[in-house]
Residue, then its C-alpha position, 0 to 999 in steps of 0.5 A: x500500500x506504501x508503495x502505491x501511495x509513493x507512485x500515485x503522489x510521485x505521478x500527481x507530482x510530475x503532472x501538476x510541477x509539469x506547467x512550471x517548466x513547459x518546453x518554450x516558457x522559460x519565465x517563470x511568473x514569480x517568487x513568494x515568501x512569507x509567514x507560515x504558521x501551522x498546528x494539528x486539528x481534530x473535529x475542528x478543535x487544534x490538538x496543540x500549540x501552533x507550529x511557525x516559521x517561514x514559506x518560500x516558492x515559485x509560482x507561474x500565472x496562466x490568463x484565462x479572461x483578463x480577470x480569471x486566472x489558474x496558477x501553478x506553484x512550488x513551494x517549501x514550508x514546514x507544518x506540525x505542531x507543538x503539543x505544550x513545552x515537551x512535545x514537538x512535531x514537524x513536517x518538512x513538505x514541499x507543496x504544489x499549489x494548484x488554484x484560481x483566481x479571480x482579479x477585481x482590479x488590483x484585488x483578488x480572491x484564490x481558491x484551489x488544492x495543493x499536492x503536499x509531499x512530507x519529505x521529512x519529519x521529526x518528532x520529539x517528546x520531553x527532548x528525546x526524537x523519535x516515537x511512535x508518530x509518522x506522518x503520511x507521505x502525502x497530504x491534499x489540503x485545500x485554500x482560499x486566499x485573497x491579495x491585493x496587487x500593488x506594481x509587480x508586488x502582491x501581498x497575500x494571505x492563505x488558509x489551508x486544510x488538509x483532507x488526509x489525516x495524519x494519524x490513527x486519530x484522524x488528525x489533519x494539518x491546517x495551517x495560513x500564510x501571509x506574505x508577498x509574491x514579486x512577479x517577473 
């Protein structure tokens, strides 16, 4: 079962980072970064203390109608949560944003998915690493969003929910980001 997991996340993966560096475009449409702060839900209610740090990533804008868009992204960031002083978990993930927006001059609203992909995580209880917590490889959170343009700067915030749990208990990652996009 792993190993199906593997290869239908590596397969989404190819077929979503795909667009970012299609044959003959060679510009991307922009860098982002910004604030990341995530925690651990279950039945709504956060299980922990919020997990913060930073995002950082590419993304490339494609023009459907002059104010609807469908952007593709790369990002870095880290999600998990802090239980209380002794109890730490975080996931190293890089996601792939998949989304559209809509533009109302230089305002705009976002919504879409992103492929997340654990590509390493650490767990810690009383400062001793390691335990029994092991996340999935691959999560499918979905986000709504919304900026404002200003030049060739866009600031930004998003909140995202994860749709897979993970763990035996059903908990699910939720996590935001606030922070700016320069475009090319």
């Amino acid at each position: 079962m792993k190993s199906l997991t593997l290869l239908i996340s590596s397969a989404l993966f190819v077929a979503l980072i795909n667009p970012l560096f299609a044959e003959g475009d060679t510009k991307l449409g922009g860098i982002r970064a910004g604030y990341h702060q995530s925690d651990i839900f279950n039945n709504g209610s956060n299980t922990g203390n919020p997990n913060t740090g930073f995002y950082l990533g590419v993304y490339k804008n494609n023009k459907i109608v002059p104010t609807l868009h469908w952007m593709v992204g790369l990002e870095y960031y880290q999600n998990g949560s802090k239980s209380d002083s002794a109890r730490k978990w975080t996931m190293n993930t890089i996601g792939v944003p998949v989304n559209l927006k809509v533009k109302a001059g230089p305002v705009f609203a976002l919504g879409g998915i992103s492929a997340n992909f654990v590509i390493s995580q650490d767990y810690e209880n009383s400062g001793i690493a390691g335990g029994a917590q092991k996340a999935p490889v691959f999560d499918l959170p979905v986000f709504l969003g919304a900026g404002f343009r200003v030049l060739v700067v866009n600031i930004e915030a998003r909140y995202y929910w994860g749709m897979i749990g993970i763990d035996r208990h059903g908990d699910k990652n939720q996590f935001w980001q606030l922070g700016l996009g320069v475009s090319f």
